[in-house]
C-alpha positions as CSV (number, residue, x, y, z in Angstrom):
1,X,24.8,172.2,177.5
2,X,26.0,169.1,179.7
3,X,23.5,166.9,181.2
4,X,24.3,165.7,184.4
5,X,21.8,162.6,185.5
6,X,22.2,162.3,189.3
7,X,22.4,159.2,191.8
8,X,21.7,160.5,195.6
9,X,23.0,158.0,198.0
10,X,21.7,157.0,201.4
11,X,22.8,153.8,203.2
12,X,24.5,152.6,199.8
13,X,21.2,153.0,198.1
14,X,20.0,155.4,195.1
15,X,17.1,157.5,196.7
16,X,15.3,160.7,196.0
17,X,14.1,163.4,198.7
18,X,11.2,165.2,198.5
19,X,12.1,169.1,198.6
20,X,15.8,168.4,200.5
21,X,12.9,166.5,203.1
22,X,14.7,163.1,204.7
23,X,11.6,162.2,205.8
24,X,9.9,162.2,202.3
25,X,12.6,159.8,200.9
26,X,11.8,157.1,197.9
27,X,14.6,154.6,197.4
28,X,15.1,153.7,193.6
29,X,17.3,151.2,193.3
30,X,19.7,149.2,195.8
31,X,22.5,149.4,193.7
32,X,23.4,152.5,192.5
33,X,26.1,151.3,190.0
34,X,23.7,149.8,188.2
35,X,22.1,153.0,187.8
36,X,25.7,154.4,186.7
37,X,25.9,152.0,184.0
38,X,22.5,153.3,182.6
39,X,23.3,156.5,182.8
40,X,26.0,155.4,180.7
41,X,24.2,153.2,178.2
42,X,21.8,156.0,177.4
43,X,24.5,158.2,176.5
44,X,25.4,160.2,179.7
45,X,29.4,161.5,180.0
46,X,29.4,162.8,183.4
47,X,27.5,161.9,186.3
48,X,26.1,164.0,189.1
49,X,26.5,162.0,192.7
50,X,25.4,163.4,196.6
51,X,26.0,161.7,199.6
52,X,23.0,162.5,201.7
53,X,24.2,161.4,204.1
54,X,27.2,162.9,204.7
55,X,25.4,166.2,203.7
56,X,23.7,165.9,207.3
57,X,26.5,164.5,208.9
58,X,29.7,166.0,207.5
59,X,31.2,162.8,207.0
60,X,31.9,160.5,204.5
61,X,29.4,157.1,204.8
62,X,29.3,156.5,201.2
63,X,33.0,157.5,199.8
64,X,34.3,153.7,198.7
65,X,30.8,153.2,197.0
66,X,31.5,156.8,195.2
67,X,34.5,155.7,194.2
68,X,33.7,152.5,192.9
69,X,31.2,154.3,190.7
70,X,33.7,156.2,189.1
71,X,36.5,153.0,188.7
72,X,33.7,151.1,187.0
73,X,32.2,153.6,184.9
74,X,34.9,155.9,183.8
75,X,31.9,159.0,183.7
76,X,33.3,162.5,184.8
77,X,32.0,162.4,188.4
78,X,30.7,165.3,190.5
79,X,30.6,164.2,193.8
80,X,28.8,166.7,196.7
81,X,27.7,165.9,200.6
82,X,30.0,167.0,203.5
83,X,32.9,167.9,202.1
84,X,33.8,170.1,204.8
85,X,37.5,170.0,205.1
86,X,40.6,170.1,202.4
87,X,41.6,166.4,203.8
88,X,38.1,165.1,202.4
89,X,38.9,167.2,199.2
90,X,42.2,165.7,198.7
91,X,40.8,162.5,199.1
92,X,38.3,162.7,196.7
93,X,40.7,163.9,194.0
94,X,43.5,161.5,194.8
95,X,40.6,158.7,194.6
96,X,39.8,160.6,190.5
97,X,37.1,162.0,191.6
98,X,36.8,164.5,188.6
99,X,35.1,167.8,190.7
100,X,34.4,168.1,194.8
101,X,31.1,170.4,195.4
102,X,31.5,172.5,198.5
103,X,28.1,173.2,200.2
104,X,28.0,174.1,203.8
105,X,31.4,175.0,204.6
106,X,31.8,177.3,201.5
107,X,29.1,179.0,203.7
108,X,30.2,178.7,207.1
109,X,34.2,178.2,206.8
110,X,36.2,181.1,206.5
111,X,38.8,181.1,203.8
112,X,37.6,177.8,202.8
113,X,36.8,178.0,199.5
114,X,40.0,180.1,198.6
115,X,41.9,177.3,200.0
116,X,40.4,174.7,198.2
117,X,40.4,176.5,194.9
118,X,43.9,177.7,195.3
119,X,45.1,174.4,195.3
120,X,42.7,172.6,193.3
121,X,41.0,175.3,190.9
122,X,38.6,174.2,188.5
123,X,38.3,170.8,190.7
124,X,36.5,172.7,192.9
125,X,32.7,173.6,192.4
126,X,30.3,175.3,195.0
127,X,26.9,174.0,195.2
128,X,24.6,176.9,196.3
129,X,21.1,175.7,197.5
130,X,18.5,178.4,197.2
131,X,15.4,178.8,199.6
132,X,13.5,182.2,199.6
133,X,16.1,184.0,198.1
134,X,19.0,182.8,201.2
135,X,21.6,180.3,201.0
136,X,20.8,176.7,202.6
137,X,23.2,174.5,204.3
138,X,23.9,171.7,206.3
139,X,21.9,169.1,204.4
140,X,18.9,172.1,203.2
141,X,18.3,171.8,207.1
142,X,18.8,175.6,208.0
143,X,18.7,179.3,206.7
144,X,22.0,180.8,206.6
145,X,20.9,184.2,206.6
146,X,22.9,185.3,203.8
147,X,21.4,186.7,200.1
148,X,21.9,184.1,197.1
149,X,22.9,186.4,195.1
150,X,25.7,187.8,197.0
151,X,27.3,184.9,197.5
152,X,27.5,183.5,194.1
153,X,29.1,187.1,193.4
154,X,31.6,186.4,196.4
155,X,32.3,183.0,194.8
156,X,33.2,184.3,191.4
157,X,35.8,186.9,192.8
158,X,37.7,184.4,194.7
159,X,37.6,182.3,191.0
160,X,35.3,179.6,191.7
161,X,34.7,178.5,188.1
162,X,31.5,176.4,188.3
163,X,27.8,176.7,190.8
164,X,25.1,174.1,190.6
165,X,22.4,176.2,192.1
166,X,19.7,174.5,193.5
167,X,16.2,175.6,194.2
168,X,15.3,173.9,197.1
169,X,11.1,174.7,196.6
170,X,11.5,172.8,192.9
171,X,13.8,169.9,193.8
172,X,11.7,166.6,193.7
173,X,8.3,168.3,193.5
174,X,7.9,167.4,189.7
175,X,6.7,171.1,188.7
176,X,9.3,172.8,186.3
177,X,12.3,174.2,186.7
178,X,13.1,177.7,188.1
179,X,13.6,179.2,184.5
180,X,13.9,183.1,185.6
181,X,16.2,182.1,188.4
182,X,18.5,180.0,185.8
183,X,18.2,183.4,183.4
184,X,19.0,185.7,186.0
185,X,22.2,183.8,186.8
186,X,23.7,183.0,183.7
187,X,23.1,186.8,182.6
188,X,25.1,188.1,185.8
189,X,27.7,185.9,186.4
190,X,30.6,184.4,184.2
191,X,31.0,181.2,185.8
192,X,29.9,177.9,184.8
193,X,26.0,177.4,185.8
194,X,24.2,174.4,186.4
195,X,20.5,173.8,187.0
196,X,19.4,172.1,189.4
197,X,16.0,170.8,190.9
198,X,12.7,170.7,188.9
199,X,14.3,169.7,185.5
200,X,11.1,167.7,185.1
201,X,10.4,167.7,180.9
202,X,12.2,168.2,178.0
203,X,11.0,171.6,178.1
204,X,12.9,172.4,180.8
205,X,15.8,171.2,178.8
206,X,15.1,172.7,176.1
207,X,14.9,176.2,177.9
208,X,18.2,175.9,179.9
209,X,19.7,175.4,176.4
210,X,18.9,178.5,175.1
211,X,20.3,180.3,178.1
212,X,23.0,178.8,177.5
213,X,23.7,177.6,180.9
214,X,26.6,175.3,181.3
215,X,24.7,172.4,182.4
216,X,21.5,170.5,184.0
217,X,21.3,167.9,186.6
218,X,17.9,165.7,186.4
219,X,17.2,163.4,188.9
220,X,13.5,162.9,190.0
221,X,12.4,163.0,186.6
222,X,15.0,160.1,185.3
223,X,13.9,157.7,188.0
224,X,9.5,158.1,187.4
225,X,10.3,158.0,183.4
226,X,8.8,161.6,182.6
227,X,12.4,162.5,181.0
228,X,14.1,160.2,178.8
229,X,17.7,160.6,179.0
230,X,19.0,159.8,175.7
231,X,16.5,162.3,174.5
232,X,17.5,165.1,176.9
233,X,21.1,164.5,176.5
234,X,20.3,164.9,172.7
235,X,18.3,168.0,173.2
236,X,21.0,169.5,175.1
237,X,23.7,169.6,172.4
């Protein structure tokens, strides 16, 4: 299993949100490349990155800073937060971007996704976030109306090869990961399935692993100390 440390970004700075809340928002450090390059001492090979704010905006505030990330690092970068369009997608990926996560307008966009993924295949990863059993979008901001489940089984007919599901109650609340969620998924669906949200101990590691989910993304629990990150990356092989 991959672990996939994350840096949100608001206003150029790392930060955290409290259940997808941008009014419960902790800022970490001012400059997130710094954080990069820990990640990177402590082991890390690919790095998880959101822009917040363009996840409420569908723009793209925080692109040259993703970018420099990835020039200075040289990490496998995952970079998510209102990518909305196939121009913003082929900017990413001309820029090395390594994967583009499609939120919202996997969601709302027809044909979107089969676009993107016919031109760009396994550069292109959907990022599901989960609340109540529906589908999320627009920043966790609004209920979609449509079942969890049946999406991610729409995404894997079109060929989406990789979902970084997220449980919105879990995410930043410090309490454990969604394990039977996690389980349920990986045992339905072939794609590539990373957790995310509530990866809080190196239990939660521990128990991804034997799923054998494709990978983890911990945020929170980096940034307050409870997981060391050498540790979970080692636990994760």
């Amino acid at each position: 299993m991959l672990i996939f440390p994350a840096i949100d970004l608001y206003e150029g700075q790392a930060v955290r949100l409290y259940k997808g809340d941008y009014n419960q928002k902790t800022v970490y450090n001012d400059n997130p490349i710094e954080v990069a390059y820990e990640f990177q001492k402590s082991g890390a090979k690919q790095i998880h990155l959101v822009d917040l704010e363009g996840a409420k905006s569908g723009t793209t505030p925080n692109f040259d800073l993703i970018c420099d990330i990835k020039s200075k690092t040289g990490l496998f970068c995952e970079v998510g937060g209102g990518i909305r369009n196939m121009d913003v997608i082929k900017k990413y990926v001309e820029s090395g971007i390594d994967r583009v996560i499609l939120g919202t307008a996997a969601v709302t966009e027809k044909g979107f996704v089969e676009e993107a993924v016919a031109k760009y295949g396994d550069k292109i990863a959907i990022g599901i976030d989960i609340k109540d059993g529906f589908v999320a979008i627009k920043g966790w901001q609004e209920n979609s109306g449509i079942n969890a489940m049946d999406f991610c089984e729409k995404m894997q007919k079109i060929g989406v090869c990789t979902m970084i599901c997220t449980d919105i109650s879990k995410d930043g609340a410090m309490q454990g990961t969604n394990r039977h969620l996690y389980k349920t998924l990986s045992e339905k669906f072939d794609m590539q399935i990373v957790a995310s949200g509530g990866v809080s101990s190196i239990d939660d590691v521990k128990s991804l692993r034997q799923m054998d989910i494709y990978g983890a993304i911990i945020g929170k629990a980096y940034y307050t100390g409870a997981i060391n990150l050498s540790e979970a990356i080692e636990v994760a092989k």
